[in-house]
C-alpha positions, 0 to 999 in steps of 0.5 A: 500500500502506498504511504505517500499521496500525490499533491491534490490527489483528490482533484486530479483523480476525481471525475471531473477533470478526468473527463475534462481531460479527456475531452481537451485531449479530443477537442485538441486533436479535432481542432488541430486537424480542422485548424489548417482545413482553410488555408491549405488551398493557400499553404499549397498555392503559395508555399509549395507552388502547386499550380491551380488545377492540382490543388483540389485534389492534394487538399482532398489527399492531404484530408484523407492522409490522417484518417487513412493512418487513424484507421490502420492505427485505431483496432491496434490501439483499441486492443492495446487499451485493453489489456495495458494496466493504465491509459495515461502512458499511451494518452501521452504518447499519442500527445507526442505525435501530435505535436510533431506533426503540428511542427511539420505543419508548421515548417513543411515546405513540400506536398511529402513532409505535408502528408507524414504530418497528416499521417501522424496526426491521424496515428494520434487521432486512433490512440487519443480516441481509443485510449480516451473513451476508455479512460472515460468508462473507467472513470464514470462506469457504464451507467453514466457512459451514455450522458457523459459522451454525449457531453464531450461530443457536444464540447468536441465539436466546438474543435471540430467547426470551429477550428477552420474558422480561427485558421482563415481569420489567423491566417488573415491576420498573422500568417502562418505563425499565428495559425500554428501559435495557437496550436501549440498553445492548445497542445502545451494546455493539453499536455499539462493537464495529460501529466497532471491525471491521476487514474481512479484505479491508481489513486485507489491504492492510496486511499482504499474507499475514497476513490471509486473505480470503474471498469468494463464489467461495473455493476449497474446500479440499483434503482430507487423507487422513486427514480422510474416505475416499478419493475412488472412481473414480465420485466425479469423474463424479458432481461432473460430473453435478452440476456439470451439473445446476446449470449455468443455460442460456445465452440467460437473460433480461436479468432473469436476467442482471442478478440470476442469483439469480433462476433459483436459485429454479426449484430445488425445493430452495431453494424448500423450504429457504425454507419452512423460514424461513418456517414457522420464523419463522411458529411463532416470531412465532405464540408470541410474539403469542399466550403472553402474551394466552393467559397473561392470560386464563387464568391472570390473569398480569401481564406479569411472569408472562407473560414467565416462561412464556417459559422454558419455551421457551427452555430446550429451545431452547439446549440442543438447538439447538447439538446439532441443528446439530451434526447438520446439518453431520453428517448433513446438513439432512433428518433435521432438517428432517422430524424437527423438524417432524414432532414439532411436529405432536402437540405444537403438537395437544395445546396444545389441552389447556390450560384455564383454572386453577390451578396444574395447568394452568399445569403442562401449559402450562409443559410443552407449551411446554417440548416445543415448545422442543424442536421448534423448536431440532431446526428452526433450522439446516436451512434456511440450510444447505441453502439455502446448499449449493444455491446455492453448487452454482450459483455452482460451476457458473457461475463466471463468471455471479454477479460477483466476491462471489458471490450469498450476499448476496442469498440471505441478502436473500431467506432474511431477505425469506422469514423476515420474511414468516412474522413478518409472517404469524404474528401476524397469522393467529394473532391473528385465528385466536385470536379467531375459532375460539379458542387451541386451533384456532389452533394445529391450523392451526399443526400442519397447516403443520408437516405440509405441511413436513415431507412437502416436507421428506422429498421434497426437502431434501437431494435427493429420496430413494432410493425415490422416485428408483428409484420414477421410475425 
């Protein structure tokens, strides 16, 4: 037992700043990747020389080069998170790797040391999401998973469309320094508080009962009369049936038995879950590739202006998105998941509108923008917290099967593997598309990937429902 307590053991292990770490730890890697989003038409036109007609295409590569790296990395690491007995030294190393890509960023002067940049952030990105999720469940137990990473998304997704506003006003005003000034005043705040964190489990040996400890198997706690209706006669046969439903046959594989979380993606539940994460990520990196070229060749906007139209999107985004998470841990992750990609189908359509112009056009595109901001913010909950509920009925129904932490680790490995894809996808579709059949087909196409969503969504989210069920039957 140890007899020496860390200074403020109790506030750098208590809940708060864990999760407050976490979450400035993947708003930093969000930021970062979306800082440079609007001046890299400009870094590539200016300082490595590019001429025009190749600069859509490198914007889009250079897009697709950290999340190509974040989906080789993101299993690795999810598997890795599981069985090192702590998050901390794996969260630092991810921090490390971000900020030497943020230096080669910064002092790149050629399209190849742009791109392995690009590919050590996407390497950061798979261990800072991996490795922070679960240190996350570790840290409020399952029954506070759903809530408390809704919370985070919502704060992360201030990085994630904000960022490219900062980058053109920065880089209007201070040039490249200020961009990358900023940037690494957010890795120096990200880093103190990374060495600052204690773990529960690790400030538990100091002070036995003090600090509570989670992991991936915490027992799920009583509920108070009070707090819901009274469990019916039928409710303990129903938990059985599920508990059956979810129980893995024995004699699996050796591939199964090493890494059950494999046979969880059989489940059309999960499956579709980590579509969510997918057409989520794809619709994000698809504006963040294409606004700012679009921007330039209609309205002749600088990185400055084109940056700025990012606020149409954010605005939406932080004011809906709490709420719609809110929903989710309420209602649960269907009427999201089919409402918010079901609107985004007409929206994204009428995209198609925008011409070039003065200010009436910039007008309808600021507001269709803004309409999509909306849409995306009702989308960001749905798939973590549905995916999460799936695979913890698996870890329920098989407790012995996933190890002593669980399988939430590697879920968060594949969910980030799955959302690094669509990053990957969405620039490189969406740069081609634009180029070939223009700005407003591109994004019928992005309208027809939210439709096949949302009908999946409607089937299997949450369980397939009612009708189709007695229509089976």
């Amino acid at each position: 037992m140890a007899t020496t307590r860390p200074i403020g053991l109790n506030w750098r292990s208590s809940t708060l700043f864990i999760v407050s770490t976490v979450g400035i730890g993947l708003f930093t890697d969000l930021f970062l990747y979306g800082l440079v989003v609007p001046i890299l038409p400009f870094i590539l036109q200016d300082r490595v020389d590019l001429p025009h007609d190749q600069i859509q295409s490198h914007v889009s590569g250079l897009l697709a080069a950290y999340a190509g790296a974040s989906v080789l990395c993101s299993l690795p690491a999810g598997i890795l998170a599981d069985r090192l007995p702590t998050r901390q030294l794996p969260f630092l190393v991810g921090l490390t790797a971000l900020l030497l890509a943020t230096l080669l960023l910064f002092l790149g002067q050629n399209v190849a040391v742009l791109t392995v940049a690009r590919v050590l952030q996407g390497i950061s990105a798979a261990v800072v999401w991996t490795i922070g999720l679960a240190l996350v469940l570790d840290t409020v137990g399952p029954e506070n998973l759903g809530k408390t990473i809704g919370s985070i998304f919502g704060f992360i997704s201030i990085g994630e469309l904000a960022a490219p506003v900062l980058g053109g006003i920065i880089y209007k005003s201070a040039g490249y320094g200020g961009v990358f000034g900023l940037g690494f005043a957010i890795l120096a705040l990200d880093f103190i508080m990374r060495v600052l964190i204690i773990e529960k489990k690790t400030a538990a040996k100091y002070d036995d009962g003090e600090v509570e400890s989670f992991n991936g198997h915490a027992p799920q706690p009583e509920q108070d009369a009070e707090d819901g209706p009274e469990e019916s006669e039928e409710d303990p046969l129903i938990r059985k049936e599920e508990s059956q439903e979810y129980k893995i046959p024995p004699d699996q594989p050796r591939a199964i038995r090493s890494f059950p979380i494999l046979y969880c993606l059989k489940d059309p539940r999960l499956l579709t879950a980590l579509l969510l994460a997918f057409a989520q990520a794809t619709l994000l990196a698809t504006f963040d590739a294409t606004i700012p070229k679009e921007a330039q060749e209609l309205f002749d906007f600088d990185s400055l202006k084109a940056g700025l139209l990012f606020i149409a999107l954010v605005l939406p985004y932080l004011v809906l998105g709490p709420v719609a998470g809110w929903a989710v841990d309420r209602y649960g992750p269907k009427p999201a998941a089919v409402i918010g990609f079901g609107y985004l189908v007409p929206v994204l359509i009428l995209l198609r509108l925008v011409r070039s112009g003065g200010k009436s056009q910039i007008i309808v595109y600021c507001a269709l923008l803004a309409l999509c901001g909306l849409g995306m913010g009702v989308i960001g909950s749905p798939s973590i917290v549905e995916a999460s509920y799936v695979v913890g009925m698996y870890d329920k129904s098989n407790p012995d099967l996933f190890g002593a932490n669980g399988p939430y680790a590697q879920l968060y490995g594949i969910n980030s593997m799955v959302f690094s894809a669509g990053l990957t996808v969405g620039p490189l579709i969406s740069g081609s598309l634009k180029d070939a059949v223009g700005y407003g087909n591109m994004n019928l196409v992005a309208a027809a990937l939210c439709l096949i969503t949302t009908i999946l969504s409607f089937i299997y989210v949450g369980g397939k429902p009612a009708m189709l069920k007695k229509r089976r039957g």
